[in-house]
C-alpha positions in Angstrom: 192.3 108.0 -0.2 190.6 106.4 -3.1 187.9 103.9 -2.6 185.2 102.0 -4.2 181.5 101.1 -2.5 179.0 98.6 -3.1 175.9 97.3 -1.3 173.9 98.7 1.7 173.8 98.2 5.3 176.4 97.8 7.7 179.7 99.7 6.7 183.0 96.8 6.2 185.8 98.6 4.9 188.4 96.1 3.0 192.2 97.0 3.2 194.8 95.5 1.1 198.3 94.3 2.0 202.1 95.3 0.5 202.1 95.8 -3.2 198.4 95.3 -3.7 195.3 97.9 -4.6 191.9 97.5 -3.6 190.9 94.5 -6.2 192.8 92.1 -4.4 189.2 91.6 -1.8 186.9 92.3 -4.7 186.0 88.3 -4.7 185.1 89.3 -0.7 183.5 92.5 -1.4 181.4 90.5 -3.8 180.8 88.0 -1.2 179.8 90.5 1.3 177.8 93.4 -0.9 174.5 91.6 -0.7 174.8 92.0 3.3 177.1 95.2 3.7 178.0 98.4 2.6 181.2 97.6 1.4 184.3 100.1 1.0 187.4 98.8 -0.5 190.1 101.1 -0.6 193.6 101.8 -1.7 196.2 102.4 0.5 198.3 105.6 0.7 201.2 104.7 -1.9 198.9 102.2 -4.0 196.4 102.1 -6.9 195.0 105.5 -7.0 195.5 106.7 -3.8 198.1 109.6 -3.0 202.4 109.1 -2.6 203.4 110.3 0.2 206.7 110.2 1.5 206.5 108.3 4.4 203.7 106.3 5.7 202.8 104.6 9.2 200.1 102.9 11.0 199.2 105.4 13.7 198.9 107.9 10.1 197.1 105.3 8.2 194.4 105.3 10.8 194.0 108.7 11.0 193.4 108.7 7.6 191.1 105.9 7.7 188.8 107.9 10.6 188.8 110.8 7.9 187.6 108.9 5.4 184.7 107.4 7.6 184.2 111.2 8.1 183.7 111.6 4.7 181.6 108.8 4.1 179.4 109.9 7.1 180.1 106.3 8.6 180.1 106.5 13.0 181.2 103.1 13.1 182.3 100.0 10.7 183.6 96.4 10.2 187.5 96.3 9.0 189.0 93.5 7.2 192.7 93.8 6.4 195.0 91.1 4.4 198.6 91.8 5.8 199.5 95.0 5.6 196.2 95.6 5.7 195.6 93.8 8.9 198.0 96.1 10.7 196.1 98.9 9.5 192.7 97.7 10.8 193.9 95.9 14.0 196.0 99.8 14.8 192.6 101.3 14.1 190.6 99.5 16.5 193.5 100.0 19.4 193.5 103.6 18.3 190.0 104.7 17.2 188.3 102.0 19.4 184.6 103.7 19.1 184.6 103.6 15.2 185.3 99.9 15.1 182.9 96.7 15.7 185.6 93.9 14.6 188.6 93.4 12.8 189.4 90.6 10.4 193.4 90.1 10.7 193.8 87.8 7.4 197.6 86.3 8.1 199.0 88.9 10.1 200.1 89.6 13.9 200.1 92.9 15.4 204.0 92.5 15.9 207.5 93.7 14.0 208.8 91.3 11.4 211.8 90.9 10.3 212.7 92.2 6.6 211.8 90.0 4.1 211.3 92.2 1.0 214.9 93.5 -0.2 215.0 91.2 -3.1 212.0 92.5 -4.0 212.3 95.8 -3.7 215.2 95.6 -5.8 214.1 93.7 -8.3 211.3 96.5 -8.8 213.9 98.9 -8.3 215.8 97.7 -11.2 213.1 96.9 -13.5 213.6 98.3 -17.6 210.1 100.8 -17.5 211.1 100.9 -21.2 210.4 97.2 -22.0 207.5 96.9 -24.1 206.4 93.5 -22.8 205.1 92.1 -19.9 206.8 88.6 -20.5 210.3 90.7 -20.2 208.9 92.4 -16.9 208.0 88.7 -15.3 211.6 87.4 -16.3 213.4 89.8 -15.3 211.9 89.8 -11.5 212.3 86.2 -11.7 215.7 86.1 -12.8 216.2 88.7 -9.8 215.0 86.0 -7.3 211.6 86.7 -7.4 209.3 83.8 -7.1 206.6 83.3 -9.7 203.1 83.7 -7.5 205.2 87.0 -6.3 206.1 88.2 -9.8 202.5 88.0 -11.1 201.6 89.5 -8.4 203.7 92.5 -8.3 202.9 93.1 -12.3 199.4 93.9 -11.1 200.6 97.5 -10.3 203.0 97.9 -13.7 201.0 100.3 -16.3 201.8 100.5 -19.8 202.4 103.8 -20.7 203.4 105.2 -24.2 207.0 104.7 -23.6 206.9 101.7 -22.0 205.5 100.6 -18.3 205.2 102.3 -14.8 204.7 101.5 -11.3 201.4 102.3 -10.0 202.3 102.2 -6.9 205.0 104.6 -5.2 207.9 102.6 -5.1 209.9 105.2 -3.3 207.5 106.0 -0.7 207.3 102.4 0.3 210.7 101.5 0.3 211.2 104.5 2.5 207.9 103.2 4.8 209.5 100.0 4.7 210.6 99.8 8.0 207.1 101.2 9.5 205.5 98.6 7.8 207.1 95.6 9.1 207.2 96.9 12.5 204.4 97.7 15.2 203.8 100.6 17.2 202.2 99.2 20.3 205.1 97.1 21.7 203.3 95.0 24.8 206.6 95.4 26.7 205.5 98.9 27.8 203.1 100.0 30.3 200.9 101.9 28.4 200.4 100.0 25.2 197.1 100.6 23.8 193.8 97.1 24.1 190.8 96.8 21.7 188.5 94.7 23.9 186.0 94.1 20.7 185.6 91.0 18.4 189.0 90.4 16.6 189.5 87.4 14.6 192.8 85.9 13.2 192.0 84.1 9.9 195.8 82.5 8.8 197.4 80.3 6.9 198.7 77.1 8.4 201.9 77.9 7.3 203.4 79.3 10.3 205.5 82.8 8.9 203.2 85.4 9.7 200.8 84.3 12.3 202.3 81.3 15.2 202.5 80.4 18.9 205.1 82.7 19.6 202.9 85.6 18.7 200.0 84.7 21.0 201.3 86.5 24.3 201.1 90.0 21.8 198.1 89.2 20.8 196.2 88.4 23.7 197.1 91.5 25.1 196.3 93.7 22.9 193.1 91.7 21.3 191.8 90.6 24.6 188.5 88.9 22.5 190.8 87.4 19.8 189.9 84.7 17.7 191.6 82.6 15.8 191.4 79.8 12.5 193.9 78.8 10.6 192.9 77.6 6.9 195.4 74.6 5.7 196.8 74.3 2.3 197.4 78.0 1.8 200.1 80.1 2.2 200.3 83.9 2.4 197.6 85.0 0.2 194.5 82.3 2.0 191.9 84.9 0.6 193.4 84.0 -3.2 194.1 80.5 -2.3 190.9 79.2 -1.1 188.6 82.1 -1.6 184.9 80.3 -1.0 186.4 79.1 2.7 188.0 82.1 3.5 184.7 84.4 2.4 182.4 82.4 4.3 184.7 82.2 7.6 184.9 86.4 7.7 181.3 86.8 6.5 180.1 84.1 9.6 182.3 86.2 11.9 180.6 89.4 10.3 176.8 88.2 10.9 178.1 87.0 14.5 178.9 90.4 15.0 176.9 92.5 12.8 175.2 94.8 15.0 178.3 95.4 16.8 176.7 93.6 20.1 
């Protein structure tokens, strides 16, 4: 799993969500690197990680603990944006002892609906062989794409000498797909799995990803859960209003620094 580091002190490892790479929290990383050792990473089947052909939460913290191996790291902070959130918040209910909080930035630990076959598509469809960007963005947004999601999503095209590529493994996630928007740890059953550490719910006031109707899953799971919604932002809060939504994790980080 690729990764960057920067700073010294207590380990916070910074996950991405869907589509993104590790530079979507380097404003946070910045944020946080005077106070932390911070690890961003790529996720399995983005940036410069490895494709794999399937991908899944209970796998994505396994690889996670490996990496901490790697990095010589007992025990660490996790932030996660979306799909990123799922990853930390199934870390701490699986790998309880290497976690002293999780940041959930705009996501429950529940199964969503599918919301990303136009997308997919549109990716799917996409002329590699154009030789301009301008041609990439209109074609997603003549697919239905909209705009913040289009720029978005040409973050992970690379120009290569015959045109573009995805950076990402498009394959691999459309196959994960279905592991992604759903959840492991369904509360309906008797033995789902609790993290009784700090957990903290940063969202968007918008209510899509994170809302009442979640609370009950939650709760159970994230006995300690805490929760702040940031208004005026949609999905991506940590892009939208970045200064509020750096200060809120790294106040929730000193609160809980030392892991007490």
């Amino acid at each position: 799993m690729f990764y960057t580091e920067a700073g010294s002190g207590i380990p916070v490892v910074l996950i991405h969500g869907l589509f993104g790479d590790g530079d979507n929290l380097k404003a946070l990383a910045h944020a946080l690197e005077t106070d932390y050792r911070v690890i961003r990473i790529d996720c399995p089947n983005h940036g410069r990680s490895e494709h794999l052909a399937e991908m899944g939460y209970p796998q994505m913290a396994r690889m996670l603990g490996q990496l901490l191996d790697e990095l010589d790291i007992s025990k660490a902070h996790f932030v996660g944006h979306s799909m990123g959130g799922k990853i930390a918040l199934a870390t701490a209910l699986l790998m309880p002892q290497r976690v002293l909080s999780v940041v959930a930035a705009d996501i429950a630990p529940v199964a969503y609906s599918n919301r990303h076959d136009k997308v997919f598509a549109a990716m799917a469809n996409l002329p590699l062989d154009s030789k301009d960007r301008r041609e990439a963005l209109q074609h997603l947004l003549d697919a239905g794409v909209d705009e913040a999601t289009a720029q978005f999503l040409l973050k992970s095209l690379r120009r290569t000498a015959g045109g573009f590529e995805w950076k990402l493994n498009l394959p691999g996630l459309i196959n994960s797909y279905p592991n992604i928007i759903g959840w492991f740890n369904p509360t309906t059953r008797p033995d789902f799995l609790t993290f009784n550490g700090p957990t903290f719910f940063l969202h968007s006031a918008d209510p899509v990803y994170v809302n009442s109707s979640y609370r009950d899953e939650i709760v159970k799971q994230f006995p300690q859960a805490e929760s702040k919604a940031i208004t005026g932002t949609g999905h991506w809060l940590h892009a939208q209003k970045p200064a509020l939504f750096n200060q809120l994790v790294r106040d929730f980080l000193h609160k809980h620094a030392s892991g007490q």
